[in-house]
C-alpha positions as CSV (number, residue, x, y, z in Angstrom):
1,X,0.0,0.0,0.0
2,X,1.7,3.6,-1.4
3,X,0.5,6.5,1.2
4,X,0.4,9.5,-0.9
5,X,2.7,12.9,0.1
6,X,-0.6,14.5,1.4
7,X,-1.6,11.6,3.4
8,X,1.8,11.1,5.0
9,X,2.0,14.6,5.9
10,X,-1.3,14.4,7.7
11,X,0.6,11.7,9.7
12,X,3.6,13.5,10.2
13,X,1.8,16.5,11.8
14,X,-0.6,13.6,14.1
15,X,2.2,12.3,15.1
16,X,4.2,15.4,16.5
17,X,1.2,17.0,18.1
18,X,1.2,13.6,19.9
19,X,4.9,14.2,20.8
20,X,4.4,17.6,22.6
21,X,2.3,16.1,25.6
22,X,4.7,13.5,25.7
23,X,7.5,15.5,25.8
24,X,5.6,17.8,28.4
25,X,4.7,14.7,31.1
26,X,8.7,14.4,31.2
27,X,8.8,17.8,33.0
28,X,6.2,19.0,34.5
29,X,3.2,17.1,36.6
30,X,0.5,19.2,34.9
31,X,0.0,17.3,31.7
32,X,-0.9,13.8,32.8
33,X,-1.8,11.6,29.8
34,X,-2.4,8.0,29.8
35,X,-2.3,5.9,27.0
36,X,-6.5,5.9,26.3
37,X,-5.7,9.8,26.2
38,X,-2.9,9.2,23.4
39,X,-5.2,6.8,21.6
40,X,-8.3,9.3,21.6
41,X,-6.4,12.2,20.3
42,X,-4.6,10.2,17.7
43,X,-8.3,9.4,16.2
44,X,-9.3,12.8,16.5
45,X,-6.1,14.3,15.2
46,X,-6.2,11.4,11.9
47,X,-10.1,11.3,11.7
48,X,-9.9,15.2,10.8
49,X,-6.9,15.1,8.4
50,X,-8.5,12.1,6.0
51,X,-11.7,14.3,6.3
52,X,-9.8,17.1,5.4
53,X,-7.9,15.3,2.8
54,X,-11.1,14.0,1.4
55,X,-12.5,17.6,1.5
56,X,-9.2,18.7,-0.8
57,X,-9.8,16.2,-3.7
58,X,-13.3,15.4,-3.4
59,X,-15.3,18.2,-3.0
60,X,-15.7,20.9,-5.7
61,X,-17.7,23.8,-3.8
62,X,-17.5,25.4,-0.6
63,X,-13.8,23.9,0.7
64,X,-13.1,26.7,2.7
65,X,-16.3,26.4,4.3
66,X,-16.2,22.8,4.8
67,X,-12.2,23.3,5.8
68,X,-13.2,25.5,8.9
69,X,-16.0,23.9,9.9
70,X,-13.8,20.8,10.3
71,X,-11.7,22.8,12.5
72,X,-14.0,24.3,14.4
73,X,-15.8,20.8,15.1
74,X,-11.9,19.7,16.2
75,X,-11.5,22.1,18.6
76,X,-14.7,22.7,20.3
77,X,-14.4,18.7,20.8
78,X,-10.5,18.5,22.0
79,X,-11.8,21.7,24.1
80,X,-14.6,19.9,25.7
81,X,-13.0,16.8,26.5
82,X,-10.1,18.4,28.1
83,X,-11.9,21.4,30.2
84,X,-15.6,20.5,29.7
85,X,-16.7,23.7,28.5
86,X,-20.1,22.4,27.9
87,X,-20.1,20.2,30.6
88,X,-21.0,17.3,28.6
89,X,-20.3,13.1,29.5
90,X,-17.1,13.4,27.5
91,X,-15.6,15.8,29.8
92,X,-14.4,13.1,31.7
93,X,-15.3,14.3,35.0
């Protein structure tokens, strides 16, 4: 199976967000991730860059709406489930 530039890229970019709280639990007690932590951002982190990459060569009108509503839906989710903003069940408290 060839992964394409794109695709790999989308990886490369997953993969060091990933790095930075691991990096950060080495020095400092206030970032404490556990592996189901890892796992959940790494689907959230890959889920939106296929649907972005699928947005890119699939869609013909409205990618840069579609682009930042992608986004937005990334963030207000990684927001809520490390803050609870909303105070929903996936807050985790």
């Amino acid at each position: 199976m060839v992964i394409s530039k794109r695709l790999g890229i989308i990886l490369g970019i997953a993969i060091v967000i990933l790095i930075i709280p691991l990096i950060a639990m080495q020095f400092t007690s206030e970032v404490n991730w556990d592996i189901g932590d890892f796992i959940i951002a790494g689907i959230l982190l890959l889920g939106t860059g296929i649907l972005l990459e699928l947005i890119l060569t699939k869609s013909k009108k409205h990618k840069t709406l579609l682009i930042v509503t992608v986004i937005v839906l990334l963030l207000l989710i990684w927001m809520e489930m490390s803050v609870g903003i909303f105070g929903s069940p996936i807050a985790g408290s």
